[in-house]
C-alpha positions as CSV (number, residue, x, y, z in Angstrom):
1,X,5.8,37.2,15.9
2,X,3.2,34.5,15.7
3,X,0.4,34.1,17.8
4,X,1.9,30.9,19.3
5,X,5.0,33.3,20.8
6,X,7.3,31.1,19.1
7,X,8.3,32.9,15.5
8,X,9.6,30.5,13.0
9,X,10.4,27.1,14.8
10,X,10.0,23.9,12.6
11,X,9.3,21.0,14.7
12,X,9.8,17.3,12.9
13,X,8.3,15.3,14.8
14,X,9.8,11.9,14.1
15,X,7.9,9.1,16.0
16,X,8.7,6.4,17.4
17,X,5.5,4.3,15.7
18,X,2.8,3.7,17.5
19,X,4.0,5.9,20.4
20,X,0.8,8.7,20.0
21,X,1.8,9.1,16.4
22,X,-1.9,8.4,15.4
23,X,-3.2,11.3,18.0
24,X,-0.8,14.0,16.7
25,X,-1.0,13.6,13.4
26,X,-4.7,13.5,13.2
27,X,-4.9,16.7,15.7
28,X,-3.0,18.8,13.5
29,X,-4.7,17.6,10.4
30,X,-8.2,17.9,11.4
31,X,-7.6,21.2,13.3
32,X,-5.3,22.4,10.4
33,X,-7.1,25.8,8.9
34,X,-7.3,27.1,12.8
35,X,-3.9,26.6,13.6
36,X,-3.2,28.3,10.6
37,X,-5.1,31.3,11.8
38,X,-2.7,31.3,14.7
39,X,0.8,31.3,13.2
40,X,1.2,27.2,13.1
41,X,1.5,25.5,9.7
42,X,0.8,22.2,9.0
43,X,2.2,21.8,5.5
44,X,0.2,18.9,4.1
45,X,-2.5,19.0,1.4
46,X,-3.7,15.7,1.7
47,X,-4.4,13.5,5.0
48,X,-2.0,11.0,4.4
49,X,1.5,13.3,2.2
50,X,3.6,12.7,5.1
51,X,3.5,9.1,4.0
52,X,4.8,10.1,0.7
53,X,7.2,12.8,1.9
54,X,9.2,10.4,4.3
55,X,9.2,8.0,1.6
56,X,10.5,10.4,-0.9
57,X,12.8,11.5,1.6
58,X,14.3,7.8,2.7
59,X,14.2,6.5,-0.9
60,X,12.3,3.4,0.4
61,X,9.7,0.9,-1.1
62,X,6.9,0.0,0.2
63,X,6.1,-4.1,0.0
64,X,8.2,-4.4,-2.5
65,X,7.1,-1.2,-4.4
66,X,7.8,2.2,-4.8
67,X,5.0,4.4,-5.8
68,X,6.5,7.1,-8.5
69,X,4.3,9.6,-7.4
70,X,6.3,9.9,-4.0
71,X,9.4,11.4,-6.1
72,X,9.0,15.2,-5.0
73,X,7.0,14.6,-2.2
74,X,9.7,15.7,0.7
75,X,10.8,18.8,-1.6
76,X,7.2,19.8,-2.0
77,X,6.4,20.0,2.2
78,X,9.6,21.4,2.1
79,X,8.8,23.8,0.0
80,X,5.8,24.9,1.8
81,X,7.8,25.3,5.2
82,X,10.2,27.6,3.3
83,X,7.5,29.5,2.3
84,X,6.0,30.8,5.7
85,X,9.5,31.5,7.4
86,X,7.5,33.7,10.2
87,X,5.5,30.8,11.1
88,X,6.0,27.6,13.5
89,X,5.9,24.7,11.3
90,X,5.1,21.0,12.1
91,X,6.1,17.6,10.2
92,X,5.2,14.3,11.6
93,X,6.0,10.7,10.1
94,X,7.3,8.3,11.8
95,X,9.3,6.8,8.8
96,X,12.0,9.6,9.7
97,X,13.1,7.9,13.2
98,X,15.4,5.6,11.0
99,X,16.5,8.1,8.3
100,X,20.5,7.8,7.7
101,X,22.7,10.4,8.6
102,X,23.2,11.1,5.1
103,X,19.0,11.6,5.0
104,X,18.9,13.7,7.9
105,X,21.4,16.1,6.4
106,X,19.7,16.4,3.1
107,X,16.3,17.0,4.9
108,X,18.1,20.2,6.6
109,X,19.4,21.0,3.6
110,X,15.8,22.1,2.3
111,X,14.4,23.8,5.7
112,X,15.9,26.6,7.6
113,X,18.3,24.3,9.3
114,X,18.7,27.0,12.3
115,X,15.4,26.8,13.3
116,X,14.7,22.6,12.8
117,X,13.4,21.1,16.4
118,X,13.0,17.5,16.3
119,X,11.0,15.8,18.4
120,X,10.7,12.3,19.6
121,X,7.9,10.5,21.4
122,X,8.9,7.7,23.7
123,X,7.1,4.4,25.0
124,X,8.1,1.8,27.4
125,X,10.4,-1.0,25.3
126,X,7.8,-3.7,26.2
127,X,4.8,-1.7,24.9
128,X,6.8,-0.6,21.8
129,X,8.0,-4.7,21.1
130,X,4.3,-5.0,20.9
131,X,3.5,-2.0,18.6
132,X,6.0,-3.1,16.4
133,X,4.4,-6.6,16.1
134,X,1.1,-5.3,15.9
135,X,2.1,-3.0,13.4
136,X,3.5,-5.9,11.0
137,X,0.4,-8.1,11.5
138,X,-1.9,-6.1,10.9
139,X,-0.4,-5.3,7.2
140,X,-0.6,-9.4,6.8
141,X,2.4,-10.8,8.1
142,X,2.5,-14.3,9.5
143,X,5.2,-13.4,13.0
144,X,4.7,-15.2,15.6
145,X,4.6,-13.0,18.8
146,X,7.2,-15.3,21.3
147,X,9.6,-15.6,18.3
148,X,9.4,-12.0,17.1
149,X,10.0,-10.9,20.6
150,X,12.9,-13.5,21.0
151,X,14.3,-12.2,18.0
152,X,14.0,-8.4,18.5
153,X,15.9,-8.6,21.6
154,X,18.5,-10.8,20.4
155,X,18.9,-8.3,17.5
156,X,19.8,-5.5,20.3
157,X,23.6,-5.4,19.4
158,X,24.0,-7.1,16.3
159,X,25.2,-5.6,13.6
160,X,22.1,-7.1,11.6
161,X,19.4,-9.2,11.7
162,X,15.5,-9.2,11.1
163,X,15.1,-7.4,14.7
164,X,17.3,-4.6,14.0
165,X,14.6,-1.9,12.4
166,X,12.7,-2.5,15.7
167,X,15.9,-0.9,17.6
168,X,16.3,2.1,14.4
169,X,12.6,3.2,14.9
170,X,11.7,2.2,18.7
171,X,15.1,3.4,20.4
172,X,15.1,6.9,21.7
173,X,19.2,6.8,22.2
174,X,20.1,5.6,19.0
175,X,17.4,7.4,17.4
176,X,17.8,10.9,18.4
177,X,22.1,10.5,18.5
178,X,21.4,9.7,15.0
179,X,19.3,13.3,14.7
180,X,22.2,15.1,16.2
181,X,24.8,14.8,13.8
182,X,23.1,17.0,12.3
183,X,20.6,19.3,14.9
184,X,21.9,20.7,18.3
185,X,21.5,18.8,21.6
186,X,19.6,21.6,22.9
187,X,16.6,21.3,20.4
188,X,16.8,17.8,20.6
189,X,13.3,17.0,22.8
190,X,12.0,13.8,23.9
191,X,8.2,13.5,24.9
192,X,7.5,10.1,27.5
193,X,4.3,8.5,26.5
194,X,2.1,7.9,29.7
195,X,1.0,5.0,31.2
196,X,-2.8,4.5,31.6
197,X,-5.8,4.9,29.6
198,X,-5.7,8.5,29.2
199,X,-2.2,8.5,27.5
200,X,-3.0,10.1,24.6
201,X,-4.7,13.2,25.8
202,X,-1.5,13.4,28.1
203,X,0.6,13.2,25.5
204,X,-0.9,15.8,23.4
205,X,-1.1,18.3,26.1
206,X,2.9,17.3,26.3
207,X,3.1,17.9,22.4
208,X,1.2,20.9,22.5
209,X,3.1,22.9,25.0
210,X,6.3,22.1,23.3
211,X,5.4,23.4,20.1
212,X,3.3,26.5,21.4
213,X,0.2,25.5,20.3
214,X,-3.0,26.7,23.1
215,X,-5.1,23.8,23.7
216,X,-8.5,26.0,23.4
217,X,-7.1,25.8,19.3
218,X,-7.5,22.6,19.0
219,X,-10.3,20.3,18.7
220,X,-10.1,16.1,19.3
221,X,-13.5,14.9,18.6
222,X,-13.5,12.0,15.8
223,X,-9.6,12.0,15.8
224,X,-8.7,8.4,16.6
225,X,-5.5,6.6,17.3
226,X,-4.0,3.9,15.8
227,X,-5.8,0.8,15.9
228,X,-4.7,-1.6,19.4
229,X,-5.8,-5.3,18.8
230,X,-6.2,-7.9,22.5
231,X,-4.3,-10.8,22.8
232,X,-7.0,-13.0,21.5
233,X,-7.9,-10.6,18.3
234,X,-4.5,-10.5,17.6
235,X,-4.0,-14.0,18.4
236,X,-6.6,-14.8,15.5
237,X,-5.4,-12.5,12.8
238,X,-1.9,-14.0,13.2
239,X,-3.6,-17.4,12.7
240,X,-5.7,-15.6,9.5
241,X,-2.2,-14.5,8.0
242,X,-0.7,-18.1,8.3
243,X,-3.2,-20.1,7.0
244,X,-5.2,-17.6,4.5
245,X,-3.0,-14.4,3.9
246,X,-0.3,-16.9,1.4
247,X,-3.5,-17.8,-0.7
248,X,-4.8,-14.4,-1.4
249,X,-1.7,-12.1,-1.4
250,X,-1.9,-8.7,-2.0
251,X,-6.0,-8.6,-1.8
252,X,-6.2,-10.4,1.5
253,X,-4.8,-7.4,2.8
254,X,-6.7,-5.1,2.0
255,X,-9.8,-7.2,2.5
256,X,-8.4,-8.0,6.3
257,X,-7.9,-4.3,7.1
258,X,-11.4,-2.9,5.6
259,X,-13.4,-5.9,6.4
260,X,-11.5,-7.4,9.6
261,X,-8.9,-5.5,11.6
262,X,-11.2,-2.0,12.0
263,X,-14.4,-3.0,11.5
264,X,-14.5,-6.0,13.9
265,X,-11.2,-7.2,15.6
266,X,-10.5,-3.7,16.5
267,X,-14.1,-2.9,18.1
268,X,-14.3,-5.7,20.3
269,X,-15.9,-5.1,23.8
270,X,-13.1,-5.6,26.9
271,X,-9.7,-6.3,25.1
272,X,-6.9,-8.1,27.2
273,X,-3.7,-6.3,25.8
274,X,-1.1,-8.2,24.7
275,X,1.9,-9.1,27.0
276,X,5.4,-9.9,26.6
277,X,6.5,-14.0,27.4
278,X,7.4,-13.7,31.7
279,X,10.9,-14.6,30.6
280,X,12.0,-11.5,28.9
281,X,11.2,-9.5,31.5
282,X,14.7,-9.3,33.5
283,X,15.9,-8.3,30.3
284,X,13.3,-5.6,29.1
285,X,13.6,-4.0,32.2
286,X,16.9,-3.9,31.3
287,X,17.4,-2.8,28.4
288,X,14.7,0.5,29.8
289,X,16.8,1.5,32.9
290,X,19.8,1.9,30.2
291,X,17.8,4.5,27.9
292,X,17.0,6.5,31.2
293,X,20.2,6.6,32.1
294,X,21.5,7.5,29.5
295,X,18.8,10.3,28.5
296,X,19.1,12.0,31.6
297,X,23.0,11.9,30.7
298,X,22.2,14.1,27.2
299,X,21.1,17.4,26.9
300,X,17.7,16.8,25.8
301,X,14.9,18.2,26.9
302,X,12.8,16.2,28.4
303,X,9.3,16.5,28.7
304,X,7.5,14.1,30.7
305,X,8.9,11.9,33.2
306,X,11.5,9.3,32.3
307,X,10.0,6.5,35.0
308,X,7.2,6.1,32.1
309,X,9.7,4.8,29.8
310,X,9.8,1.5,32.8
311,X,7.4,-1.8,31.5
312,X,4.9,-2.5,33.2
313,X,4.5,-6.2,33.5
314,X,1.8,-8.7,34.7
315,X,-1.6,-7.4,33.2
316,X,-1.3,-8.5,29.7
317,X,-2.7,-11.8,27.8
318,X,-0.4,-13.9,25.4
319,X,-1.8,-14.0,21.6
320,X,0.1,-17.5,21.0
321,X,-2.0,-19.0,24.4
322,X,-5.0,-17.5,24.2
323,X,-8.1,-19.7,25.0
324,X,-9.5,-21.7,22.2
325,X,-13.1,-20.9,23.3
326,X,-12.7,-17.1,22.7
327,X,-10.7,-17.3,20.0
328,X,-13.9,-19.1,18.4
329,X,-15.9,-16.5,19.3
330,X,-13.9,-13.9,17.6
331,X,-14.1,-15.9,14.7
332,X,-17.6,-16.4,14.7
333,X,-17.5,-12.5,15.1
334,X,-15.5,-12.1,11.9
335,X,-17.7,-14.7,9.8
336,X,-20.8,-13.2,10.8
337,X,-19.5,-9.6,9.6
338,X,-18.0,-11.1,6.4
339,X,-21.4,-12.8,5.9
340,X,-23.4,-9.7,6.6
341,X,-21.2,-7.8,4.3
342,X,-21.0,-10.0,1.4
343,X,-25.0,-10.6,1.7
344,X,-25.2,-6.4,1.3
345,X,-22.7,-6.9,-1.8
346,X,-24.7,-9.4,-3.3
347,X,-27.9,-7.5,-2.8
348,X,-26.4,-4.5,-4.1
349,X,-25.0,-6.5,-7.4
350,X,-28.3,-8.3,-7.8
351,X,-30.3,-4.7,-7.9
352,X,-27.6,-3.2,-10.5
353,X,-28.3,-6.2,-12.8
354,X,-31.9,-5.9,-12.8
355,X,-31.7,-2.2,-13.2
356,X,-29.9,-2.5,-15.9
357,X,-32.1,-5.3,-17.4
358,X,-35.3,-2.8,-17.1
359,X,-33.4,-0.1,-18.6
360,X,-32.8,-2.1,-21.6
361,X,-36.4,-3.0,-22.0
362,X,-37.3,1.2,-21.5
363,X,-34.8,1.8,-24.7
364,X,-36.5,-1.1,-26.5
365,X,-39.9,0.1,-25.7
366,X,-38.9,3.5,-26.6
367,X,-37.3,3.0,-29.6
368,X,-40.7,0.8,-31.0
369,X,-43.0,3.6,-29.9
370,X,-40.9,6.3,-31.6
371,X,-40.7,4.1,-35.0
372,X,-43.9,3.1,-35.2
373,X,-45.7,4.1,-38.3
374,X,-49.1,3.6,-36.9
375,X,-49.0,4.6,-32.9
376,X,-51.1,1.8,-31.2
377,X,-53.0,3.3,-28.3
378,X,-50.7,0.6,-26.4
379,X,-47.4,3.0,-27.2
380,X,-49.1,5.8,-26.0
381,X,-49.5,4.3,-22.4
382,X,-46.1,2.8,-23.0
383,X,-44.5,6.5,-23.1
384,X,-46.2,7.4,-19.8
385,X,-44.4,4.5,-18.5
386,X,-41.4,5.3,-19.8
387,X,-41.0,8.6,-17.7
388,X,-40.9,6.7,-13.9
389,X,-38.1,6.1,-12.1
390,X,-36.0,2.7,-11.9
391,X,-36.2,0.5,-9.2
């Protein structure tokens, strides 16, 4: 029996995105080695090999690529699990709301299927419409926020369309109905994701009792969520991925999210969050009221309270009208880093080249002192010289 009290369970915890994914997964990593100690595994050598295992597992590319080092990924975690069979496990990626049926079965197919929990963590539809978005802009793409929204929902029921991964990934009924063709109702759980400012603690207390893990084990400090962008930030990088991301492709996204999204956008003093267009919200509400009926209608546990899965409404800002005055501030904001940054690289570059200049006159120096027939009281002071330390 393991410390926990709970001998053997393996817990996949498979999203939603954005719904305290970020807090969970960095909670387990960081506090890895002590969980250990205590019976709970956390199969992962490095930080980021759920990424690879869920994409090994769902056969998927990633932009357009598909990185051959994934192939093995899923077998290898799986591998681990198998390994410590008196242990709890945990596996978390989000990637594994939308697995196929025919996914899910070959994922039980490597793990003591008996003993698989999964494990879904639930927000609000209206905060989850904007996670989704955020999500997508912030790896460069051009959406805009009233159209994405307008095409998400009209997506619900369709048999296809470019809103219909929102409702794969983001729907807790269609997600976890999907998970039980394979798993049990009855360890089938779904976590709510509070409202307020202090969600995330919340919902790792939530997480933390479900899967036996003592709070006391577990240590938070540094572990950060994933980055949230205001309306105006967010406003600004959609305008950045219109009219610059096309130009620069594949590097302007990785210059936006090391020089831009984290570093500045993100870090912004007093964020207004971004809100849903005032004529969606009939249907949003809507569309929530049906997944808490028809939760409380499974047998799921629930942990939590299904009212949290109801939008809030009113307090957000709009990305596509925010005011021209502070979306020029932002951008001064971002130019002034860029300029600060690219002044450090230049200063950097211009210090390697004359580095590198001065060592080339050292070997040339050297090379004339060590040569010369007749040592010139002038070489002898050169070698001295030779011995001190470069700029």
């Amino acid at each position: 029996m393991t410390e926990s009290g709970r001998e053997g369970r393996v817990f996949l915890h498979v999203g939603a995105l954005r719904a305290g994914t970020g807090i969970i997964q960095g909670a387990l990593w960081h506090n890895r080695h002590t969980l250990a100690e205590r019976g709970v595994h956390y199969p992962l050598e490095s930080r980021d090999e759920h990424f690879a295992a869920a994409m090994d597992l769902r056969e998927m590319a990633w932009d357009g690529h598909r990185d051959p080092a994934w192939s093995g990924a899923w077998d290898a975690v799986a591998e681990r699990i198998g390994r410590r069979r008196g242990q709890t496990a945990i596996f978390s990626d989000e990637r594994l709301a939308a697995a196929t049926p025919e996914q899910i079965r070959r994922a039980l197919s490597t793990l003591p299927a008996e003993r698989v929990h999964v494990v879904f963590t639930a927000g609000d539809p209206a905060r989850q419409l904007v996670a989704e978005w955020q999500q997508r802009l912030i790896r460069g793409h051009a959406l805009d926020f009233a159209e994405f929204v307008e095409q998400t929902l009209a997506d619900r029921d369709a048999v296809d369309g470019p809103g219909k991964a929102f409702w794969l990934m983001h729907d807790p009924v269609r997600v976890l109905r999907r998970w039980q063709t394979a798993v049990p109702p009855e360890r089938l759980h779904l976590i709510t994701l509070p409202h307020g400012d202090d969600r995330n603690e919340r919902l790792w207390i939530r997480f933390a009792e479900l899967t036996g893990i003592d709070l006391s084990w577990c240590d938070l400090t540094g572990v950060d969520d994933t980055v949230w962008l205001g309306a105006v930030e967010a406003g600004l990088l959609s305008m950045l991925n219109k009219r610059v991301g096309p130009a620069l492709g594949d590097t302007y996204k990785r210059l936006i999210g090391e020089h831009v999204v984290r570093p500045v956008l993100a870090r912004r003093r007093d964020p207004v969050p971004v809100g849903l267009p005032e004529r969606h919200y009939g249907r949003v509400r809507e569309l929530a009221q049906e997944m808490i009926t028809t939760i409380s209608e499974e047998g799921w546990q629930v942990i939590g309270d299904l009212s949290e899965l109801a939008p809030r409404f009113g307090e957000g800002g709009r990305p596509d009208l925010a005011p021209a005055e502070q979306m020029l501030d932002a951008g001064i904001e971002v130019i002034e880093s860029l300029l600060v940054g690219i002044t450090g690289m230049v200063q950097q570059t211009e210090m390697a080249h004359l580095n590198h200049e001065l060592s080339q006159v050292r070997d040339q120096l050297k090379r004339l002192a060590e040569t010369s027939a007749q040592p010139h009281p002038a070489w002898r002071l050169t070698g001295r010289l030779l011995g001190r330390r470069r700029v």
